[in-house]
N, C-alpha and C positions, 0 to 999 in steps of 0.2 A: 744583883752584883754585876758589876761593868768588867767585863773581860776586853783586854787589848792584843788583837794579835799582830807577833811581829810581821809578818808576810802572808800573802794572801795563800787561803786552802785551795788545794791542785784541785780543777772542777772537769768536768767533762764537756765537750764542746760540739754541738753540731752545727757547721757553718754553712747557711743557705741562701741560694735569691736567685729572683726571676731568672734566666737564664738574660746576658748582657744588663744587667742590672748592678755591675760592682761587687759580683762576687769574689775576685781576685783579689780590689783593693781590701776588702773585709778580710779573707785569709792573712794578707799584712798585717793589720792592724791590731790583729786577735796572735800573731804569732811571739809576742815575751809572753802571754799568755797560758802558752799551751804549744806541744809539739806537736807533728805532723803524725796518727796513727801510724803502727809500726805492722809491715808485712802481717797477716794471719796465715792461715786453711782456705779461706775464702778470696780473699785479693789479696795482691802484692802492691796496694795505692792504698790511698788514706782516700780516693774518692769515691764516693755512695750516694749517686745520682738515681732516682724513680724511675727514669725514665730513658727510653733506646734511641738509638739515632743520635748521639752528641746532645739529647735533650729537645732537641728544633722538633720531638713530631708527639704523638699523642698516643703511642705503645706504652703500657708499664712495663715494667723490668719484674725480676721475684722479686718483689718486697719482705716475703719473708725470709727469705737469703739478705737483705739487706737489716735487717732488722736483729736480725742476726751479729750483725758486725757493730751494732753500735749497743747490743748487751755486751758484749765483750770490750766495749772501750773501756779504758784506764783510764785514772783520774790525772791530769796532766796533758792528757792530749787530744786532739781532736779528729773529726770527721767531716768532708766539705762537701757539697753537691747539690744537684737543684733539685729540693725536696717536695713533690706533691703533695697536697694534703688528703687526705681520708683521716677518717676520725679514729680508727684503730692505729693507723700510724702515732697520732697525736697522743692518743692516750697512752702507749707503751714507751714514748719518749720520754714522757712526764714522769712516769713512775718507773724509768731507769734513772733518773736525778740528772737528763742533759741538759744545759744548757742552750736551748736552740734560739740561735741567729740568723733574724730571716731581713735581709736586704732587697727595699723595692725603691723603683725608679721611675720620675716621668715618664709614661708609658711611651711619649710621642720619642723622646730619647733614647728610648729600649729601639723602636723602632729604626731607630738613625741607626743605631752601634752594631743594629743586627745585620742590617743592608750593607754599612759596613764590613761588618764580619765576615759576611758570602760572600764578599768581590775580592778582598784582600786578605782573609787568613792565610798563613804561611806557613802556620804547622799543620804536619798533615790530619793528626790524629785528633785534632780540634776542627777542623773544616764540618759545614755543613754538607752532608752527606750529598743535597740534591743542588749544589752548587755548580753545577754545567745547566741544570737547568734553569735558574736564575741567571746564568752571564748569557745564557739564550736570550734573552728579553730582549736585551741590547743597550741599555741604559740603565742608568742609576737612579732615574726617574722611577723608572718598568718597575725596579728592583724593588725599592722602597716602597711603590704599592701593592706588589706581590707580596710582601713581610705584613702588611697593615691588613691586608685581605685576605692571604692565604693562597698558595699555589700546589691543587689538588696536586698529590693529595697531602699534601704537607700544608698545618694548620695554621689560620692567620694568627696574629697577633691576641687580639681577646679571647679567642678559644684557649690559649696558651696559657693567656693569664687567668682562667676560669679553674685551672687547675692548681694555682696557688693560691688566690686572692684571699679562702678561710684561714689562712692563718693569722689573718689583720686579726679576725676573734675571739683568737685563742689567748686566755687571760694571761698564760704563763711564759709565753712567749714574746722575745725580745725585738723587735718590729724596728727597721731603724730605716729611714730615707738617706738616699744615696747622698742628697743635694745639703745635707743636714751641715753644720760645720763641726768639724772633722774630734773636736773635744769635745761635744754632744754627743756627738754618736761612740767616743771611745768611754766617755764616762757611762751612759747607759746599758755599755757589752760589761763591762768591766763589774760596776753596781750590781745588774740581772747574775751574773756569771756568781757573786760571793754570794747574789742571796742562796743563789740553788748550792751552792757546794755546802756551804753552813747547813743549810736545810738537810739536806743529803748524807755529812760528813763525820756524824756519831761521834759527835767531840767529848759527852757527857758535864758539858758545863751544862749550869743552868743560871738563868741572867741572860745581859745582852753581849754580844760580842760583836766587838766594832773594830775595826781595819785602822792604823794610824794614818794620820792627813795626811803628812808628810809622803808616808809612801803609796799613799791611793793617788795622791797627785803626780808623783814619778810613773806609778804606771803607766797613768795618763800621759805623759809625756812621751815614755817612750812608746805606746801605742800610736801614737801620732806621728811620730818620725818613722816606726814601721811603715807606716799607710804611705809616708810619699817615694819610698821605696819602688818606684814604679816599671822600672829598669829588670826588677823581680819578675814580673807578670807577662805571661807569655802572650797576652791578649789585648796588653793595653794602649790605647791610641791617643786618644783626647781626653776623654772624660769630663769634657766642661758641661755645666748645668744648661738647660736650654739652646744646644747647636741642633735642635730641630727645626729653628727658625733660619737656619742658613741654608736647606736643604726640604722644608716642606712647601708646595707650592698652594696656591689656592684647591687645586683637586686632590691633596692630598688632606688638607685640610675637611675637605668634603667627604672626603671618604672616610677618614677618622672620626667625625661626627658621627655620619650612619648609621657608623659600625658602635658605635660607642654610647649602646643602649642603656646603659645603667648607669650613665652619665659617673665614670672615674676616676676624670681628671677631678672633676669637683668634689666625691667624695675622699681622695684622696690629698684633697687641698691645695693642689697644683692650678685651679682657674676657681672663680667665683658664679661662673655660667658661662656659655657656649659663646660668648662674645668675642673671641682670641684668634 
């Protein structure tokens, strides 16, 4: 039997990515979705980040204090943060019915947005913490290789990403590239997001239940017009796909190779070999 529902089941949501990866536009784009978690016992923020220092360093935070906060989500709204992987994390997310959203980005872009981010962040409580010592350098140049390499003791760029990059593996999880257009990636939050709520939602039908087109494509819609919302986001600059080309020089280029032992960019589909 074919069940039709009128509006989509309130699911629960954990909204994550590399750190300068598009995590803010994501939060837009998932917000007709879902609301921002509401104050607990634990935090007074809907944010549930792994890790210390604004994310930029390689300390974990309690995780079981964080883990904590996303059994207690409601269905309707969400939880955002740059989420590490371990595999006890992953398994007690799955089997509280989250929906997790995990956004990655041309790493050489990460890189731009982040040297960015040290030299010009303006709020305070978002600043990188070792940010006098990065404008120490004295260039943007400096900067930008200090982020790809690392400036002890604060961890370079692929250390950073070694601590997210298992979640490409994880079957249940919604994997979306930044660079993606922008109704691909709202359709696949939106799809991932009903199956786990259905799955999760103890509706006692049995048959299939299917979402009307009409309003699976509204969603989409307005998901879309969330995301350009960009005036929302307390971080956002540019956001265009490949402005690492207007800002990496040939040594930076060399230095991202070196570094970029488990060849990346091409597993993640961004170059076809080291020829760029």
């Amino acid at each position: 039997m074919l069940w039709k529902l009128v509006e989509p089941p309130k699911g629960k949501y954990f909204l994550s990515g590399f750190p300068k990866a598009g995590l803010h536009m994501l939060t837009l784009m998932c917000s007709p979705l879902a609301d921002p978690a509401p104050p607990d016992l634990i935090a007074s923020e809907h944010w549930c980040g792994t890790f210390a220092w604004n994310s930029f360093g390689r300390d974990w935070v309690d995780v079981d204090r964080q883990l904590r906060r996303v059994a207690n989500l409601a269905p309707g709204h969400y939880l955002k943060g740059h989420l590490g992987y371990k595999p006890e994390i992953s398994e007690f997310m799955e089997r509280a019915g989250v929906t997790l959203v995990f956004m990655y980005r041309d790493l050489r872009d990460v890189a731009v947005s982040q040297a960015q981010h040290i030299l010009n962040a303006w709020t305070t409580h978002l600043r990188h913490p070792a940010s006098k010592s990065y404008h120490a350098l004295g260039s943007v140049d400096k900067v930008l290789s200090a982020v790809i390499e690392g400036l002890p003791p604060w961890p370079g760029l692929f250390e950073r990403w070694g601590f997210y990059a298992p979640w490409l593996d994880e079957h249940w999880v919604c994997c979306v590239k930044y660079e993606d257009e922008r109704r691909e990636v709202a359709r696949s939050v939106l799809g991932r997001g009903l199956e786990r709520a259905l799955e999760y939602a103890n509706l006692g039908y049995e048959g299939q239940l299917r979402l009307e087109q009409s309003l699976f494509q509204n969603t989409i819609d307005e998901m879309v017009a969330a995301s350009r919302q960009t005036h929302l986001s307390p971080t956002f600059r540019k956001g265009q796909p490949g402005e690492w080309q207007e800002h990496f020089t040939e040594e930076h280029k060399d230095l991202f190779k070196s570094l970029d032992v488990d060849d990346w960019l091409i597993r993640l589909g961004y170059e076809d070999d080291e020829d760029w």
